[in-house]
N, C-alpha and C positions, 0 to 999 in steps of 0.2 A: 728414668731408664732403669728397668731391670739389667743386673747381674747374676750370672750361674757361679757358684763357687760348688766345687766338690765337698757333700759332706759324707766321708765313709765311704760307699759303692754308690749312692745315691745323688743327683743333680738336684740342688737347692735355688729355686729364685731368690733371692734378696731384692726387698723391693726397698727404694727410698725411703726413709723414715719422715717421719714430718711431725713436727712438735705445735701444737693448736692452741691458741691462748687470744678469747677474745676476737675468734673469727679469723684469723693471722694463720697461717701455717710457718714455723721456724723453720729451720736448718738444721737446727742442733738446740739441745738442750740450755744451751749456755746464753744463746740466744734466745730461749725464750724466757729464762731467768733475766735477762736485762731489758728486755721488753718489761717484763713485771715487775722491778725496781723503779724503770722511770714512768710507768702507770701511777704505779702508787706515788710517787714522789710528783706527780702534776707536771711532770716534763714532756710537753709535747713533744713527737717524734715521728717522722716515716721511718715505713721498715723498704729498706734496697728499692728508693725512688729514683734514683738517674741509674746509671753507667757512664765512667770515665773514660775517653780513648787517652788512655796512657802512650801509646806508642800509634802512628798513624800507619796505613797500610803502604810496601810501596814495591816497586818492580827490582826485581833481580836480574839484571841484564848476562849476569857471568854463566859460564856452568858452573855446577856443583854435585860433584860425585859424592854420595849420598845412598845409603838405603831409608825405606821410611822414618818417616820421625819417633816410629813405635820400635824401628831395629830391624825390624821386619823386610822380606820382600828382597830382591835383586840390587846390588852395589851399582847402580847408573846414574848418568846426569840427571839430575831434578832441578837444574835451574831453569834460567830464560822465564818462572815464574812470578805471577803477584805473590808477595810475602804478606800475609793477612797483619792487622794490627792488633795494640794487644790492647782488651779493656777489663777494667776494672770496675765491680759495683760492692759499695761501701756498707754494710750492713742496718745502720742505724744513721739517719738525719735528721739535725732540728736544729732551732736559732742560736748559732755560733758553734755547735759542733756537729762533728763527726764521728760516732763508731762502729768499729770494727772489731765482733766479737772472733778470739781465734783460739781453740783449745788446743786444737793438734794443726799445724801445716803442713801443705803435702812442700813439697820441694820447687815450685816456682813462685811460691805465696813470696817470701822475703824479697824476690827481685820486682814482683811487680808493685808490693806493696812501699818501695823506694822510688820506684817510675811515679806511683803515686802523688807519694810527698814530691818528689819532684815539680808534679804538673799544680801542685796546692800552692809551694814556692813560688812559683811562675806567675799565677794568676792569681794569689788569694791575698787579705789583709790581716798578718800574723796577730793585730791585736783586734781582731773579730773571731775568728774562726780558733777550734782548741780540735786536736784529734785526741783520740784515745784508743786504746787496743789493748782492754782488759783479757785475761787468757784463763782466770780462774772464778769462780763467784764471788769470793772477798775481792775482788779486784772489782765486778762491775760493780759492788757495793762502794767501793771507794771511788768508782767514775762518776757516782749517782753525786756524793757529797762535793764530788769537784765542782761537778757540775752549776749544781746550788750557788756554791761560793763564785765561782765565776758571776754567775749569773746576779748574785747582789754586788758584790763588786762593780759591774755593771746598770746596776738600776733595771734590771728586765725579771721578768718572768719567764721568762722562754718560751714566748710567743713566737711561733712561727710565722 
C-alpha cells in the first residue's frame, strides 16, 4: 500500500520497498541479510510460512465509549462488537528454529511478540525448537553460528 507523506509544497507516493534475493522479496534489508547468511551457511529455511493466531477473535458484549482506534472520528459506544484476534507471522522457519528479524519496532511488536512466545510455551518442545530475534547484522551472523551449533549438538543438518 502506498503512502502520501508531504515533501516541501509537493505530495510524494512512498511505495513499499522490497529487498530481492534469490527470487524472495524481503521486508527490510536485514532480512534479507539473514536470508543470505543461512543460504550460504546450508541452512534450510522458509521465509513468513504459517501465521500464528496468538490471541483468538471473540464478542464484546458490554458497551464501550470509544472514538476509533486511530483517535479519530465521534466519542460513542463501539461495543456490542466481534473483537478481531491478533496474529502473528514469524519471519524465518526451519528444523528447530525460528526467526524473527527486527531492526526498529513499531510499538505493538513487544506485546505480541510475548503473546507469541506464550503460544510457543503452550504448545512447543523447548528442547526442539530455539527462537531468535537478531536486531543488528552481527547478530544474525551470530544466529547463523548458533544455529550450526545447535544443530551438531543435535546430530542434524537442518533438514526441514
Amino acid at each position: 500500500m502506498a503512502y502520501k507523506r508531504k515533501k516541501g509544497k509537493t505530495i510524494v507516493k512512498n511505495r513499499k520497498k522490497s529487498y530481492e534475493f534469490m527470487g524472495i522479496d524481503y521486508k527490510s534489508t536485514l532480512e534479507k541479510n539473514m536470508a543470505m547468511l543461512l543460504t550460504a551457511s546450508n541452512i534450510p529455511f522458509e521465509y513468513e510460512p504459517a501465521k500464528y493466531e496468538v490471541m483468538e477473535a471473540f464478542d464484546f458484549p458490554f458497551k464501550s465509549y470509544e472514538r476509533q482506534s486511530n483517535g479519530k472520528g465521534e466519542f460513542k459506544d463501539r461495543g456490542g462488537k466481534k473483537v478481531l484476534g491478533i496474529k502473528y507471522t514469524p519471519d524465518f522457519v526451519g528444523h528447530g528454529f525460528i526467526i524473527e528479524t527486527k531492526g526498529f519496532s513499531n510499538e505493538s511488536f513487544p506485546m505480541r511478540w510475548k503473546m507469541f512466545k506464550r503460544l510457543l510455551a503452550d504448545g512447543f518442545d523447548p528442547y526442539v525448537l530455539v527462537i531468535y530475534k537478531p536486531q543488528k547484522i552481527s547478530e544474525c551472523e551470530e544466529t547463523v553460528k548458533l544455529i550450526k551449533k545447535h544443530n551438531d549438538e543435535r546430530g542434524t543438518k537442518g533438514e526441514n
